[in-house]
Every structure is written in structure tokens, then in C-alpha cells.
ZATI-104236 format. One record per atom (N, C-alpha, C): residue number from 0; atom name; x, y, z. Coordinates in steps of 0.02 Angstrom, whole numbers, plus 32768, in hexadecimal, padded with zeros to 4 digits. Layout:
<nodes>
<NUM, 'CA', <X, Y, Z>>;
...
</nodes>
This chain:
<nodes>
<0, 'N', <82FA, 813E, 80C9>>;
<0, 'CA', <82D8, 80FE, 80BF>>;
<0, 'C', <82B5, 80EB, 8101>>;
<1, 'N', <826C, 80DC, 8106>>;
<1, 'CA', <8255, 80C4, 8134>>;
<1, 'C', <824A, 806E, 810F>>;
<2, 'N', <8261, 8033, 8151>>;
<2, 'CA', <8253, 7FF9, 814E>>;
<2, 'C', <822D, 7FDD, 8191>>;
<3, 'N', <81EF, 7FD4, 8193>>;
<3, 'CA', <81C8, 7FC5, 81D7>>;
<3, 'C', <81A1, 7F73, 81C0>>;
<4, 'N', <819A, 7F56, 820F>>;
<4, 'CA', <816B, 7F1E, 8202>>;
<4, 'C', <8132, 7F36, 822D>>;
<5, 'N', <80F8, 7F3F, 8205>>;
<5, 'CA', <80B9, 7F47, 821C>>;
<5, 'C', <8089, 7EF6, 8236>>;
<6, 'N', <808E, 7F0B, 827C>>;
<6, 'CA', <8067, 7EC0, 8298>>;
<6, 'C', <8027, 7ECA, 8290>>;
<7, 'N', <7FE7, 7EA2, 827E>>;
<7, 'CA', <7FB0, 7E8F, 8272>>;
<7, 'C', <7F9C, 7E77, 8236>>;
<8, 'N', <7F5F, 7E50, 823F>>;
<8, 'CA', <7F46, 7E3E, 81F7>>;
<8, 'C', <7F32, 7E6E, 81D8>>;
<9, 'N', <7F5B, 7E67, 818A>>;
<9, 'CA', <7F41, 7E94, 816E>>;
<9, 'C', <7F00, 7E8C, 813C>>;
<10, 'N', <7EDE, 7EC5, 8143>>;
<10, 'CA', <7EAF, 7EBF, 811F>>;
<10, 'C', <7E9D, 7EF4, 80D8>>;
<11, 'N', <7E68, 7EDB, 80AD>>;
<11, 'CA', <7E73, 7F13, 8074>>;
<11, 'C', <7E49, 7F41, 8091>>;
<12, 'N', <7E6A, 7F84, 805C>>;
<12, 'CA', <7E22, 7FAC, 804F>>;
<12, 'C', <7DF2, 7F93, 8021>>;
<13, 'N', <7DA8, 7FA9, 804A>>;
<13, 'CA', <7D7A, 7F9F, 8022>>;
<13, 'C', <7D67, 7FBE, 7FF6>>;
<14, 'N', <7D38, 7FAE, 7FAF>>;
<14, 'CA', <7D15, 7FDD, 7F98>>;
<14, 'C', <7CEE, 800C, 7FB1>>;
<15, 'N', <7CCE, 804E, 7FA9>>;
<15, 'CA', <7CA2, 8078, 7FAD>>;
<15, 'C', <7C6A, 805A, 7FA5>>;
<16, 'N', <7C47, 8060, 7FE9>>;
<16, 'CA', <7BF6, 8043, 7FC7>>;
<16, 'C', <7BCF, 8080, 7FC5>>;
<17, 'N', <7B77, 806A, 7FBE>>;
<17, 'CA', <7B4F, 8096, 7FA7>>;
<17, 'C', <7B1C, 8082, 7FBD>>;
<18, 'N', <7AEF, 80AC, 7FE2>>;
<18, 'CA', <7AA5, 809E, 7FD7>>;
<18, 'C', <7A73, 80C8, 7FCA>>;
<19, 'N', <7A35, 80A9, 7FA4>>;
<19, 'CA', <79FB, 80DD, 7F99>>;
<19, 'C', <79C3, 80E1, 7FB6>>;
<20, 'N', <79B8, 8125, 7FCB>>;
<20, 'CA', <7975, 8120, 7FF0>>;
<20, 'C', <7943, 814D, 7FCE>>;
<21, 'N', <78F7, 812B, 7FB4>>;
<21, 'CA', <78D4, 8157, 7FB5>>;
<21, 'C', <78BA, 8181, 7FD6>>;
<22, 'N', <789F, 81B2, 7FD6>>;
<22, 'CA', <7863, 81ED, 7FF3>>;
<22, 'C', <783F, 820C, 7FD1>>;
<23, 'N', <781C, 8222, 7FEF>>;
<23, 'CA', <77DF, 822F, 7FD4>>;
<23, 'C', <77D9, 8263, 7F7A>>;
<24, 'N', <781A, 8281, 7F99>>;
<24, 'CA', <7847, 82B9, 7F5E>>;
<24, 'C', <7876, 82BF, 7F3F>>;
<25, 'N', <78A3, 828E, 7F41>>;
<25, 'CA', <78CE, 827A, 7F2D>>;
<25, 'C', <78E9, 822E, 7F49>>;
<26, 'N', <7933, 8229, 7F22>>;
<26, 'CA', <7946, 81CE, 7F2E>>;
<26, 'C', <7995, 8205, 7F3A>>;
<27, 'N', <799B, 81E5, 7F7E>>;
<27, 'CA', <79D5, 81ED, 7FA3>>;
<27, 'C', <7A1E, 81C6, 7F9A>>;
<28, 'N', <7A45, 81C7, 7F85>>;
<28, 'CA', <7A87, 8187, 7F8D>>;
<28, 'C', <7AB5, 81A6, 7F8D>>;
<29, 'N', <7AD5, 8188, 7FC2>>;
<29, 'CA', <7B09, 81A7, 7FF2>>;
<29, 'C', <7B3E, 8163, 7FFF>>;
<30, 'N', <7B78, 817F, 7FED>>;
<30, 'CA', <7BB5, 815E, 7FE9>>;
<30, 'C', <7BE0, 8148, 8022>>;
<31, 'N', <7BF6, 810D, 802A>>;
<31, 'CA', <7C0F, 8107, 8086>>;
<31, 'C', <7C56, 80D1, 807D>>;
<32, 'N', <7C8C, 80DB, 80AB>>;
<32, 'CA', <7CBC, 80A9, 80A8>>;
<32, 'C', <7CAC, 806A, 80F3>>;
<33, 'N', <7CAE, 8031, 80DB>>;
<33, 'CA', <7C8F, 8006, 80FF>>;
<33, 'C', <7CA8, 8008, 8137>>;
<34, 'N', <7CEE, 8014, 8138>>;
<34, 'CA', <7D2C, 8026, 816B>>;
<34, 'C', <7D24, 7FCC, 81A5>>;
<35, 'N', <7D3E, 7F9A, 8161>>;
<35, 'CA', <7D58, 7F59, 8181>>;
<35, 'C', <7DA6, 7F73, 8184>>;
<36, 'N', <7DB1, 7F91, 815A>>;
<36, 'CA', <7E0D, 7F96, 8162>>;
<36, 'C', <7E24, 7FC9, 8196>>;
<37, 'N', <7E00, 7FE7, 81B6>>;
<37, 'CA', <7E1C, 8013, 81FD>>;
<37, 'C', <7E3D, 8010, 8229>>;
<38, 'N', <7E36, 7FC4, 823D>>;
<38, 'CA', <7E59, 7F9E, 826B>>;
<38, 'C', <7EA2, 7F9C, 8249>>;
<39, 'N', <7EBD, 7F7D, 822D>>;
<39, 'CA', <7EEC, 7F66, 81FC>>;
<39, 'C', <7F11, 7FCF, 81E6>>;
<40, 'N', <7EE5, 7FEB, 81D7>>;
<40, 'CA', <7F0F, 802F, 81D0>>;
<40, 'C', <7F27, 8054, 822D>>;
<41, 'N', <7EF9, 803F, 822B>>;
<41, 'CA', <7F15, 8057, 8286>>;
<41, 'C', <7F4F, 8043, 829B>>;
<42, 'N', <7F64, 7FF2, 8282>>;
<42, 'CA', <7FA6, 7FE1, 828E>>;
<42, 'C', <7FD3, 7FE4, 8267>>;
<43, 'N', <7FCA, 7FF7, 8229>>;
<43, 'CA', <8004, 801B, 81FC>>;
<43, 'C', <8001, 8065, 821D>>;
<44, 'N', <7FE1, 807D, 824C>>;
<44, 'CA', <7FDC, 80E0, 8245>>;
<44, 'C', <801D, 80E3, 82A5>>;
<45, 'N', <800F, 809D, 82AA>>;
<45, 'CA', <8035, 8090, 82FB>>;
<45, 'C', <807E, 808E, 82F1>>;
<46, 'N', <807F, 8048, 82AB>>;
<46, 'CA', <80CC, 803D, 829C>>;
<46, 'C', <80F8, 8079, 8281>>;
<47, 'N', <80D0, 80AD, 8262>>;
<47, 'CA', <80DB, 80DB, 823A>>;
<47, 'C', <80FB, 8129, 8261>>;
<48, 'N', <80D1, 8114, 829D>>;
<48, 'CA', <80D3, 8161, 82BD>>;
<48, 'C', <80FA, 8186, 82C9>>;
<49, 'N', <8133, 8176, 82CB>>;
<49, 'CA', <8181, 8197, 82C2>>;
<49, 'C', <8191, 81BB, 8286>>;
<50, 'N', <8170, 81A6, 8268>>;
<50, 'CA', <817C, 81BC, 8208>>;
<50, 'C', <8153, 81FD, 81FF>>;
<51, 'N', <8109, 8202, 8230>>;
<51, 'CA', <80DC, 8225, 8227>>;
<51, 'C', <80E3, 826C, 8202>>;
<52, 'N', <80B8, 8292, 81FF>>;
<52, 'CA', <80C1, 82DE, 81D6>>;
<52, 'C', <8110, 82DE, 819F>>;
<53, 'N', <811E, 82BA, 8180>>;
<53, 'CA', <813E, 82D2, 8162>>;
<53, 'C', <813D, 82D4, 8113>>;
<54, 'N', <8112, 82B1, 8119>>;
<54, 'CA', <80E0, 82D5, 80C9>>;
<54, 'C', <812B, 82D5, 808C>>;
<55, 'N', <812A, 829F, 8083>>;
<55, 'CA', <8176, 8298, 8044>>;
<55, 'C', <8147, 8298, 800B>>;
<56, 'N', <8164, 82CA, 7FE7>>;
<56, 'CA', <8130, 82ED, 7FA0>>;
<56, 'C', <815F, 82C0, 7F5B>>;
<57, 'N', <819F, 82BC, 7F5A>>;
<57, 'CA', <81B9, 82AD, 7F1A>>;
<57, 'C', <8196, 825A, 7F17>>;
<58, 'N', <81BE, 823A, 7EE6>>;
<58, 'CA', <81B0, 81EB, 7EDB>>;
<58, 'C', <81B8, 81C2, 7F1A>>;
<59, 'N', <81A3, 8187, 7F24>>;
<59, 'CA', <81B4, 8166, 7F46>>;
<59, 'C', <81B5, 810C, 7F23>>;
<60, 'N', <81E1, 80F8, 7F37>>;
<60, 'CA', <81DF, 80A0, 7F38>>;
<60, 'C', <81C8, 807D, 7F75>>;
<61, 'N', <81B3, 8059, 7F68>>;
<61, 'CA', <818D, 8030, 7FB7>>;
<61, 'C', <817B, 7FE6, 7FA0>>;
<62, 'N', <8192, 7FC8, 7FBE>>;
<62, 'CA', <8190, 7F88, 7FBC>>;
<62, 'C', <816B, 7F53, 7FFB>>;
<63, 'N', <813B, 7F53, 7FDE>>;
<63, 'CA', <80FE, 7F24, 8019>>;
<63, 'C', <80F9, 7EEE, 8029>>;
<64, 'N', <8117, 7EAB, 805E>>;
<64, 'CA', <8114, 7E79, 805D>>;
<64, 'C', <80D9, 7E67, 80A0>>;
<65, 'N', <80A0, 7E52, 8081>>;
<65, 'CA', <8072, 7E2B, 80BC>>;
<65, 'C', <8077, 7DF2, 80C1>>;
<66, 'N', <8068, 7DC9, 80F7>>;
<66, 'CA', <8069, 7D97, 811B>>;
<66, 'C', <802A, 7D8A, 8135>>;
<67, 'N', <800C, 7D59, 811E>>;
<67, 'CA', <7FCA, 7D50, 8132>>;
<67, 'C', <7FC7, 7D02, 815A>>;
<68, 'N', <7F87, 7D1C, 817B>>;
<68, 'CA', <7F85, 7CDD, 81A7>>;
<68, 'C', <7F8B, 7C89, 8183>>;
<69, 'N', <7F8E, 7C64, 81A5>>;
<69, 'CA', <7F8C, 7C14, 8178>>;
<69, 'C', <7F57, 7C0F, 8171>>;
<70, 'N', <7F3C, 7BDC, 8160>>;
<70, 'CA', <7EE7, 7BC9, 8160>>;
<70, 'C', <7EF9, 7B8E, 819E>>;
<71, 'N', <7EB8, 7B7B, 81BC>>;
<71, 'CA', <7EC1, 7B58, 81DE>>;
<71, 'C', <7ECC, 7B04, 81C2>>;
<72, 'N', <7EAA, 7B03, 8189>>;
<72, 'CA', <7EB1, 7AC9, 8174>>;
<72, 'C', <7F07, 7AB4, 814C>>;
<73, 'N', <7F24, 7AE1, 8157>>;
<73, 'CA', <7F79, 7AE8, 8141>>;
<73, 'C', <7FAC, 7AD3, 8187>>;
<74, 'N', <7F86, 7AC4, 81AE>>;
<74, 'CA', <7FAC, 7AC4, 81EE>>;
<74, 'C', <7FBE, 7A79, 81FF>>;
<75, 'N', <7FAA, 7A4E, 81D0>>;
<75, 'CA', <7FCA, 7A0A, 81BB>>;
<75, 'C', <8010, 7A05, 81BB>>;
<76, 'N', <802C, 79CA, 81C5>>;
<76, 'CA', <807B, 79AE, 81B6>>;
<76, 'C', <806B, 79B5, 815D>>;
<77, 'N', <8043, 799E, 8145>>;
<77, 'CA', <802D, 798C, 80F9>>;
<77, 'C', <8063, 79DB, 80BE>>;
<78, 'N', <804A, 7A24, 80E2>>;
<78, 'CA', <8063, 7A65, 80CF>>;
<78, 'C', <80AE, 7A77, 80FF>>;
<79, 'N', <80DB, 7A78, 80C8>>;
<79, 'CA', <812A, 7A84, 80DB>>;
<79, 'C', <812C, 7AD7, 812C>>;
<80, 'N', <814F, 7ACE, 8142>>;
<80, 'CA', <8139, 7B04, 817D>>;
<80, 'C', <8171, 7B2A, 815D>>;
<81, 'N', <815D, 7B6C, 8126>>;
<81, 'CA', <817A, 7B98, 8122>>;
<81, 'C', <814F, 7BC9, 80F9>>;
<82, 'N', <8163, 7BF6, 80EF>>;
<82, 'CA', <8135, 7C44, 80DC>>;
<82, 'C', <812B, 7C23, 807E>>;
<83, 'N', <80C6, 7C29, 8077>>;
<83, 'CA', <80BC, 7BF7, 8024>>;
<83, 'C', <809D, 7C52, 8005>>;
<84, 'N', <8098, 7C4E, 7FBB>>;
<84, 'CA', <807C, 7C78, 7FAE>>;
<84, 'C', <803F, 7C7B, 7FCF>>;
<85, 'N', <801E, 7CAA, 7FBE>>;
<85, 'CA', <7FCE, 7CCE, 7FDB>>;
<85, 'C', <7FA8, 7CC9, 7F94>>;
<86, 'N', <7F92, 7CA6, 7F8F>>;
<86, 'CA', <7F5F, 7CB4, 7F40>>;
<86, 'C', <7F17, 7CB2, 7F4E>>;
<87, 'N', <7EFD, 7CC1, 7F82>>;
<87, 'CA', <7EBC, 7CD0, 7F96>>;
<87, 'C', <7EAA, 7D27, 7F9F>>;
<88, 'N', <7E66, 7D24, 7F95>>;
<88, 'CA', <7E51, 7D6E, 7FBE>>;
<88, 'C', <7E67, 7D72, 7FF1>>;
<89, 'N', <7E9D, 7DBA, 8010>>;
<89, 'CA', <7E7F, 7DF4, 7FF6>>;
<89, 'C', <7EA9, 7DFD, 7FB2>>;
<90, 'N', <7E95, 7E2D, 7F7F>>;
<90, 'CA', <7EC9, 7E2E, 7F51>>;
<90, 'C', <7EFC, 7E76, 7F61>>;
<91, 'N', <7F34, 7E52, 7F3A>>;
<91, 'CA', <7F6F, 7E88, 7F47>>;
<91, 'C', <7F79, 7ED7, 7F4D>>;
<92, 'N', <7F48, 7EE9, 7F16>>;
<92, 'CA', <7F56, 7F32, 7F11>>;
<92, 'C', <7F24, 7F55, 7F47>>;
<93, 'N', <7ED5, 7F34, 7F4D>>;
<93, 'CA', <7EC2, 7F49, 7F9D>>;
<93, 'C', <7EE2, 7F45, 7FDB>>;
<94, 'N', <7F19, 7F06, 7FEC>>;
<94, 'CA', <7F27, 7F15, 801A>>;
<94, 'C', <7F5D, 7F5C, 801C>>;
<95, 'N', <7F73, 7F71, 7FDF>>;
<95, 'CA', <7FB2, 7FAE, 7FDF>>;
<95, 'C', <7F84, 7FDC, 7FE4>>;
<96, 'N', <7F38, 7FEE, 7FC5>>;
<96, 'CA', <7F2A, 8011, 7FC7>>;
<96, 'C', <7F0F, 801F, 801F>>;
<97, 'N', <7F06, 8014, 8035>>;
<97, 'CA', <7F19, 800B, 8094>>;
<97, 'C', <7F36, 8029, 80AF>>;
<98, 'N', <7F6B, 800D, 80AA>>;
<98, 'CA', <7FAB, 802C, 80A4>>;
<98, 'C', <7FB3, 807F, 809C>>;
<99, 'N', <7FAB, 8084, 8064>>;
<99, 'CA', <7FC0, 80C0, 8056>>;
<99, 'C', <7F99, 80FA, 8063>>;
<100, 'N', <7F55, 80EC, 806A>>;
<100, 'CA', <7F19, 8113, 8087>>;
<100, 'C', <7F37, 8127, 80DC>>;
<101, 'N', <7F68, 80FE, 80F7>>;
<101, 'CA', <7F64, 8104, 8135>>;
<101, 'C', <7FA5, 811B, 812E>>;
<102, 'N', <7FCF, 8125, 80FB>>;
<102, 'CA', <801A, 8133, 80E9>>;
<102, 'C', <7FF9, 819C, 80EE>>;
<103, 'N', <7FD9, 81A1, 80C2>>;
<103, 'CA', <7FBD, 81DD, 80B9>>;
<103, 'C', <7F9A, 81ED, 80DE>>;
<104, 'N', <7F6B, 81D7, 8125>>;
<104, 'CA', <7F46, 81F0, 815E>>;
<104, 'C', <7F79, 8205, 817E>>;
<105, 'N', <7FB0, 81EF, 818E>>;
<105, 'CA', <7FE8, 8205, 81B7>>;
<105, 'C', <801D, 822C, 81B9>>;
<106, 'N', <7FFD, 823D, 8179>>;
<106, 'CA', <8029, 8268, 814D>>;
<106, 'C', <8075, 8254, 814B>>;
<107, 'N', <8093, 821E, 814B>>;
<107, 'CA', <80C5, 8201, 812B>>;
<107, 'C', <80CA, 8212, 80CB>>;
<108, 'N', <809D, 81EC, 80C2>>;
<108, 'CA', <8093, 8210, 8063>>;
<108, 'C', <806D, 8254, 8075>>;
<109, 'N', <807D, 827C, 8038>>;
<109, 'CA', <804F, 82B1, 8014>>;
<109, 'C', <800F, 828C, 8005>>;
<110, 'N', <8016, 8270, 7FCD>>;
<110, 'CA', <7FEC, 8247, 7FAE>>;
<110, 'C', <7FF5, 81EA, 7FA9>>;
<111, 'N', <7FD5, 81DF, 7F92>>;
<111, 'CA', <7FF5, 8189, 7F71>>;
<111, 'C', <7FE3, 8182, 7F27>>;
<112, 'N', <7FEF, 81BD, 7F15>>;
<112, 'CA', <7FF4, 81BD, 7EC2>>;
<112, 'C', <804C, 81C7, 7EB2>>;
<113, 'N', <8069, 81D8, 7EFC>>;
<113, 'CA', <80CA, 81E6, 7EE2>>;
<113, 'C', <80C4, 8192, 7EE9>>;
<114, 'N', <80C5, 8171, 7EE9>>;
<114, 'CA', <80CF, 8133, 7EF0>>;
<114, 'C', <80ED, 810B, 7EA5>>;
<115, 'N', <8124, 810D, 7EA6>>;
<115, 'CA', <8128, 80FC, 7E42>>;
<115, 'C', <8152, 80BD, 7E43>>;
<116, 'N', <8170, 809A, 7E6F>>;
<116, 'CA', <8183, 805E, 7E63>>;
<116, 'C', <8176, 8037, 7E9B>>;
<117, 'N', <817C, 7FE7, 7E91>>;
<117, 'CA', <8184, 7FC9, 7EDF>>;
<117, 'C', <8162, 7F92, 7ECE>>;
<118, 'N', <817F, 7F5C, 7EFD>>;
<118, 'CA', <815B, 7F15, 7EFB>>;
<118, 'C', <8131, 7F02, 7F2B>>;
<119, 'N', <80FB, 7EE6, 7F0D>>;
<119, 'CA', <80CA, 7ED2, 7F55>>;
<119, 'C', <80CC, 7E6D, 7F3E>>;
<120, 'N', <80C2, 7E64, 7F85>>;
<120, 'CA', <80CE, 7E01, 7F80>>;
<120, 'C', <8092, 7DFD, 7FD3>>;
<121, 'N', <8086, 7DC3, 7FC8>>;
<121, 'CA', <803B, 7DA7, 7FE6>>;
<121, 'C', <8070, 7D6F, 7FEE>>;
<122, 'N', <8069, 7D49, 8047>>;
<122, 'CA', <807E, 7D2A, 8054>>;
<122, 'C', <8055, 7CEB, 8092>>;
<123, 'N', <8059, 7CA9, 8090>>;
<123, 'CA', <801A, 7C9A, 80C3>>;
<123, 'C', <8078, 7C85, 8106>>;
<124, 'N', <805F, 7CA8, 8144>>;
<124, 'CA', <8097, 7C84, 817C>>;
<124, 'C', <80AC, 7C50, 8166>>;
<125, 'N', <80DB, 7C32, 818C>>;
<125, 'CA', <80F5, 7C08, 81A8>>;
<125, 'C', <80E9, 7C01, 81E1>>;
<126, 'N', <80DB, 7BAC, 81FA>>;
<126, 'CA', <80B3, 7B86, 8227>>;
<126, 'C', <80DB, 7B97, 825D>>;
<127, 'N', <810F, 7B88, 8270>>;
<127, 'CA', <8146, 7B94, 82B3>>;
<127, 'C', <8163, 7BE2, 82AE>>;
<128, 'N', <8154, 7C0E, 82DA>>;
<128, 'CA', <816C, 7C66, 82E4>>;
<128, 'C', <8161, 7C83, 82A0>>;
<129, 'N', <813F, 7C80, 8281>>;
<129, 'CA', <8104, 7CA5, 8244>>;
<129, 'C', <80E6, 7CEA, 826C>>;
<130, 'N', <810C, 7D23, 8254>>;
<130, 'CA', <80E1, 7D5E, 826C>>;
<130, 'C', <80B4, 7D82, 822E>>;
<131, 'N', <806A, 7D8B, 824E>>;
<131, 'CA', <8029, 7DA4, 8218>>;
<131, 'C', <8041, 7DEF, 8212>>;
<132, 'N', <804F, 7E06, 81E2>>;
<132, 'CA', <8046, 7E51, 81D0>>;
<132, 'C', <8056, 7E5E, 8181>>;
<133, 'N', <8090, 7E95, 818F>>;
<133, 'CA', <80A2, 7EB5, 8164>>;
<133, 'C', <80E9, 7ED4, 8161>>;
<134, 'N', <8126, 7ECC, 8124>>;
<134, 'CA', <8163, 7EDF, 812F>>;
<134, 'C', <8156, 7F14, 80FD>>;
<135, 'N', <8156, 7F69, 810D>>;
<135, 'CA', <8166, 7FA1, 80E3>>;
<135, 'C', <8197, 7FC2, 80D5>>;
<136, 'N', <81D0, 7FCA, 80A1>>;
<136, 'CA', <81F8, 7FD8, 8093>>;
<136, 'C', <81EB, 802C, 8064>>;
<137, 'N', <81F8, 8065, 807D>>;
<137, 'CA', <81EC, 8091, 804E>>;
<137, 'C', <8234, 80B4, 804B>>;
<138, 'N', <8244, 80CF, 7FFE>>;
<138, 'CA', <826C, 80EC, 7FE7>>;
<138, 'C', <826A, 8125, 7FCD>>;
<139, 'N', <827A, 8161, 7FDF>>;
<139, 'CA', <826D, 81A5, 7F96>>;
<139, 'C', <829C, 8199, 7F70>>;
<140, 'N', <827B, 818C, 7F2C>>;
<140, 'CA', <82AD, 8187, 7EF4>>;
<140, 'C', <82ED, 81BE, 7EF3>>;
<141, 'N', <82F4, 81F4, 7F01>>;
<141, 'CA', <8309, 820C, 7F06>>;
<141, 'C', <8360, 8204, 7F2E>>;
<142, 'N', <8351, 81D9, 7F67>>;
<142, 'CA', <837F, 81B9, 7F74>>;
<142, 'C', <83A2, 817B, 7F64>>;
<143, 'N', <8380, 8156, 7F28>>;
<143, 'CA', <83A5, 812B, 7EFE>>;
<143, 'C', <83D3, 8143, 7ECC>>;
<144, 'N', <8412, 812B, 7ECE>>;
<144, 'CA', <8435, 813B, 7EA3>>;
<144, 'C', <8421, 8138, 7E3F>>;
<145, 'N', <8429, 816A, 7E39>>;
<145, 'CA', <8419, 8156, 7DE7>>;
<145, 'C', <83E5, 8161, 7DD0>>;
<146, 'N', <83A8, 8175, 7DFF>>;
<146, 'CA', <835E, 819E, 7DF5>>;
<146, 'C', <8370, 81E0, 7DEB>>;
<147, 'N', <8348, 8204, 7DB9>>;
<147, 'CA', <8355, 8241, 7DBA>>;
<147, 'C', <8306, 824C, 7DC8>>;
<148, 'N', <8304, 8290, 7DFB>>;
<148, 'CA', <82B7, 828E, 7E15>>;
<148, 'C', <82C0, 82F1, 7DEF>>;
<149, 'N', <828B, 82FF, 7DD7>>;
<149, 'CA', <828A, 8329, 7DA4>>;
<149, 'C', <825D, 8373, 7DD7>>;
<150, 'N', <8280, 83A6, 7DC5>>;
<150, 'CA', <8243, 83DA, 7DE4>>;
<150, 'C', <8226, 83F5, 7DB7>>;
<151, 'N', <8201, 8410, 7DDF>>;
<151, 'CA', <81BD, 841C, 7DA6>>;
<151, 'C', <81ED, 845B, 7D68>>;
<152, 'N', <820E, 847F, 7D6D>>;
<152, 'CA', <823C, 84AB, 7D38>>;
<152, 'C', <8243, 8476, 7CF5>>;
<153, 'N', <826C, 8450, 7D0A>>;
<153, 'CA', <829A, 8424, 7CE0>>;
<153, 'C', <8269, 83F5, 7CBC>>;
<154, 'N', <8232, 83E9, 7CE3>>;
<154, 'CA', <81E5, 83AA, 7CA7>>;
<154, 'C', <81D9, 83E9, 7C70>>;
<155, 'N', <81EE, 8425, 7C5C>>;
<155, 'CA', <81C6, 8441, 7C34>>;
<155, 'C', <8210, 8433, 7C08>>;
<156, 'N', <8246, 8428, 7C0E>>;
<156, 'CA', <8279, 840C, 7BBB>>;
<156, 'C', <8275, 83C7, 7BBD>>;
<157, 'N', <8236, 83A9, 7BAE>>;
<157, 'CA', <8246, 836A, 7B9C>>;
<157, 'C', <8220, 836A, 7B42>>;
<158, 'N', <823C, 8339, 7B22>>;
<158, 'CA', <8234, 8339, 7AEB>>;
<158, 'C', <81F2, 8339, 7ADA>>;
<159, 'N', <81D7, 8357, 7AA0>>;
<159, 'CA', <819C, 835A, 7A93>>;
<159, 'C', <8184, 8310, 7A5A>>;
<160, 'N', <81BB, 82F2, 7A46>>;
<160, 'CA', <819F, 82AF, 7A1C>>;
<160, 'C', <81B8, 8270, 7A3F>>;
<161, 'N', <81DD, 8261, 7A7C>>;
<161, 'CA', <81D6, 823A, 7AB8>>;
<161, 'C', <81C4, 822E, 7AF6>>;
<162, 'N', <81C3, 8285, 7B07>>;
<162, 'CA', <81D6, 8287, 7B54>>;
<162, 'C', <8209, 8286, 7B80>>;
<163, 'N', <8244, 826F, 7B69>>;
<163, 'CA', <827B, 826A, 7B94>>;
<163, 'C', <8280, 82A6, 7B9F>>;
<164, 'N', <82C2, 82AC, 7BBB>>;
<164, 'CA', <82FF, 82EC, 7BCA>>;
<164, 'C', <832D, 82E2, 7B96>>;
<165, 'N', <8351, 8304, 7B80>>;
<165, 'CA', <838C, 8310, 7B4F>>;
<165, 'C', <839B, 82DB, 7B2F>>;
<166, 'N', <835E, 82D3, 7AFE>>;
<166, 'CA', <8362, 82A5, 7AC6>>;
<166, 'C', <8366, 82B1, 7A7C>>;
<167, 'N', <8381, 8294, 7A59>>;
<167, 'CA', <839B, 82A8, 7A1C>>;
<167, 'C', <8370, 82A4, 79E1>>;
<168, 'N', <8332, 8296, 79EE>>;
<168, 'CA', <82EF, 828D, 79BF>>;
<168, 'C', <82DA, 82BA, 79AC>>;
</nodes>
């Protein structure tokens, strides 16, 4: 189990943009990542670096808690001084997807398609010792009790009218 707090604001990944260019012979468009979230993966690839190359292939659980800055207009007596939901941009699953782009540059993941359970929560500080980042919790299922993590042999007896393993259908 790795559990780390990643310091900085975090930010999402962006979409893929695009642009087109004519010439004289054709219309050119060429695909580019805006790379606002670089900053923000650089400091998940820092908190991380101990974990590096080890490329964990089975499942994993991971559980994502960010902490985002207050707004300034929250910095009133009026707003209670403790950690409120986040219900603004950025949205949730960009900021994981961040994350995990930089989980997999570092080769910590194989991929971020093993990724099969886990909670992500959006959080704005708290006014008095409020730290901006990110709390990552990752698990291989494998080491939870009561997961059975399957090799590739054993996915070929699963039932053909459910799917399970050793079912009586």
C-alpha cells in the first residue's frame, strides 16, 4: 500500500486540442496537449519518486482526496473555518485523470486502466493550517483480504451464461 500527501495545487488534465492549417495542398491538423497540468504532475512525479519503476500490473484501489484552495471571498468570519465540499471546476475525474497520467509516466502503474475501484472527494481548505494538494492512497487488490485477483489461466472457466467462477447456472 502506498499512502502519500502530494503538496501543490492541483490541477486537471486538459482536453486534447487541435488546430487547422491550410496550404496550398492540403489542410493540416495536428493534435497538441495544452500541458496546464504539468506543473501539478511534476509534483505528484516528486511525492511519488520512491514508488518509481515499479509498474504494478494487477488491480489497484486508490483513493484520491484533493484539497483545493479557498476562494478568496470565503476568507470571511461569515464561512465556518473548516475543510467545505469543492463543487466548482475543476471537475473530479480530470483532476484523477492527472494523476494517473503521472502515476503511469513514472512508471508506478502499468497502465491506469488496472485502476478498478476507489474514491475520489474535492475538498475547498480550511482557513487556519489548510494544506493545498492532494492525499493518495493506493492499494493492489490483491492485498485486500477477500479479493480474488484472477490470472489470465483461470478467466478462461468462467461461466458462459454469467461470467462468474464456479457457478451453478
Amino acid at each position: 500500500m502506498i499512502s502519500v500527501f502530494i503538496e501543490g495545487e492541483p490541477k486537471a488534465q486538459p482536453r486534447p486540442r487541435a488546430f487547422s492549417r491550410k496550404t496550398a495542398t492540403a489542410i493540416i491538423t495536428r493534435m497538441y496537449d495544452p500541458g496546464t497540468s504539468d506543473g501539478w504532475k511534476g509534483c505528484v512525479m516528486r511525492a511519488l519518486k520512491d514508488y518509481a519503476n515499479r509498474e504494478i500490473a494487477g488491480p489497484v484501489l486508490i483513493d484520491l482526496s484533493f484539497f483545493m484552495p479557498r476562494p478568496k471571498y470565503m476568507l470571511t468570519k461569515k464561512f465556518p473555518d473548516h475543510e467545505l465540499w469543492h463543487t466548482k471546476k475543476p471537475d473530479r475525474d480530470n483532476l484523477e485523470k492527472a494523476v494517473l497520467d503521472a502515476l503511469k509516466d513514472i512508471k508506478v502503474l502499468a497502465d491506469d486502466c488496472i485502476v478498478c475501484d476507489g474514491r475520489l472527494r474535492k475538498y475547498i481548505v480550511r482557513q487556519q493550517g489548510g494544506r493545498i494538494g492532494a492525499h493518495l492512497k493506493l492499494t493492489p487488490l490483491a492485498e485486500i483480504e477477500g479479493f480474488v485477483v484472477l490470472e489470465e489461466e483461470e478467466s478462461v472457466n468462467r461461466c458462459p451464461g454469467c461470467g462468474l467462477l464456479d457457478c451453478a447456472c
